[in-house]
C-alpha positions in Angstrom: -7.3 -10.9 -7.7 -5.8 -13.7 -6.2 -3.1 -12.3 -5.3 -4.9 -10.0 -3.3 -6.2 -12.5 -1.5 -2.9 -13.8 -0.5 -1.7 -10.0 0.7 -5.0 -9.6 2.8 -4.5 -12.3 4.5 -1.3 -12.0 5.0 -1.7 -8.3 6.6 -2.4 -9.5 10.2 0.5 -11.4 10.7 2.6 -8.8 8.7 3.0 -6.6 12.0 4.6 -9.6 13.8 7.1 -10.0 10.8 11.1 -8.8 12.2 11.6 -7.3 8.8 8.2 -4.9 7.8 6.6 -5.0 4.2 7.8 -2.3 2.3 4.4 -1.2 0.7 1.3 0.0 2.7 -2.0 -0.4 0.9 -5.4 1.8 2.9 -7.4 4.6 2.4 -7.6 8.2 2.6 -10.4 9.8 4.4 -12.1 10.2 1.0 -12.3 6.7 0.6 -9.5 6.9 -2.5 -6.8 3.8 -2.1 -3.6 5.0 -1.2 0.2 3.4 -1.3 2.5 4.2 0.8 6.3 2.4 1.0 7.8 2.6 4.5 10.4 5.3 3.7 7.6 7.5 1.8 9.8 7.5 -1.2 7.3 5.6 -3.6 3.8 5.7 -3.7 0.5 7.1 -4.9 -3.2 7.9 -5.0 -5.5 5.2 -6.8 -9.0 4.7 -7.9 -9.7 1.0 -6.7 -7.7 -1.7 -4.4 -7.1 -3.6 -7.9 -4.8 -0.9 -9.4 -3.1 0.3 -5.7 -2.3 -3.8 -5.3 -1.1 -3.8 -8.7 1.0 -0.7 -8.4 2.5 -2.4 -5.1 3.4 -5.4 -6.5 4.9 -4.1 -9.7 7.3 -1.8 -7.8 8.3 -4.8 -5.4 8.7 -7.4 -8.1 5.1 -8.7 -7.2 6.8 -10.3 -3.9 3.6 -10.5 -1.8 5.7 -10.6 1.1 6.4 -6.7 0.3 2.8 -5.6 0.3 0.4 -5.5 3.5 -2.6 -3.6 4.3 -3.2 -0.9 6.7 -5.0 -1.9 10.0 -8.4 -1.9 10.1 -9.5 1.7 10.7 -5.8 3.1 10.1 -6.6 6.5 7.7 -3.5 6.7 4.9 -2.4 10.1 3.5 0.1 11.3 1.3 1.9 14.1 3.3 5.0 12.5 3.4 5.2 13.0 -0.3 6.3 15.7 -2.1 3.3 18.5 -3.0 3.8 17.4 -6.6 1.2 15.6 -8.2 3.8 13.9 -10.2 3.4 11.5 -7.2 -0.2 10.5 -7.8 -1.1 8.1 -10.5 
């Protein structure tokens, strides 16, 4: 769970980065974790932080500079994503 630490505190800053993170981890309005890569390409529907962090950080090589959380507040969803559920883990 360290690393988890390291992305949470890392999400403020993220927003003044020139290049964004590529993963997005928040919640739904259900209170489910949700990931979310910037081009809505990759991404999912997860039970706890834990696996949506791990999920991230497999997909990006678990480069912490990849992963950020949403804004305190923000509400994640997964409409960008294909009605599949082959999209939700």
């Amino acid at each position: 769970m360290a690393n988890a630490l390291h992305i949470q505190r890392r999400s403020a800053r993220n927003h003044l980065s020139a290049v964004p993170a590529r993963f997005i981890v928040g919640r739904d309005r259900r209170g489910s974790w949700i990931v979310q890569d910037r081009e809505g390409l990759v991404g999912g529907l997860f039970r706890s932080e834990a696996a949506a962090l791990h999920f991230a950080a497999e997909e990006c090589n678990h480069n912490p500079a990849d992963i950020c959380h949403a804004p305190e507040g923000t509400v994640l969803d997964l409409d960008g994503f294909a009605s599949s559920s082959s999209n939700l883990h």
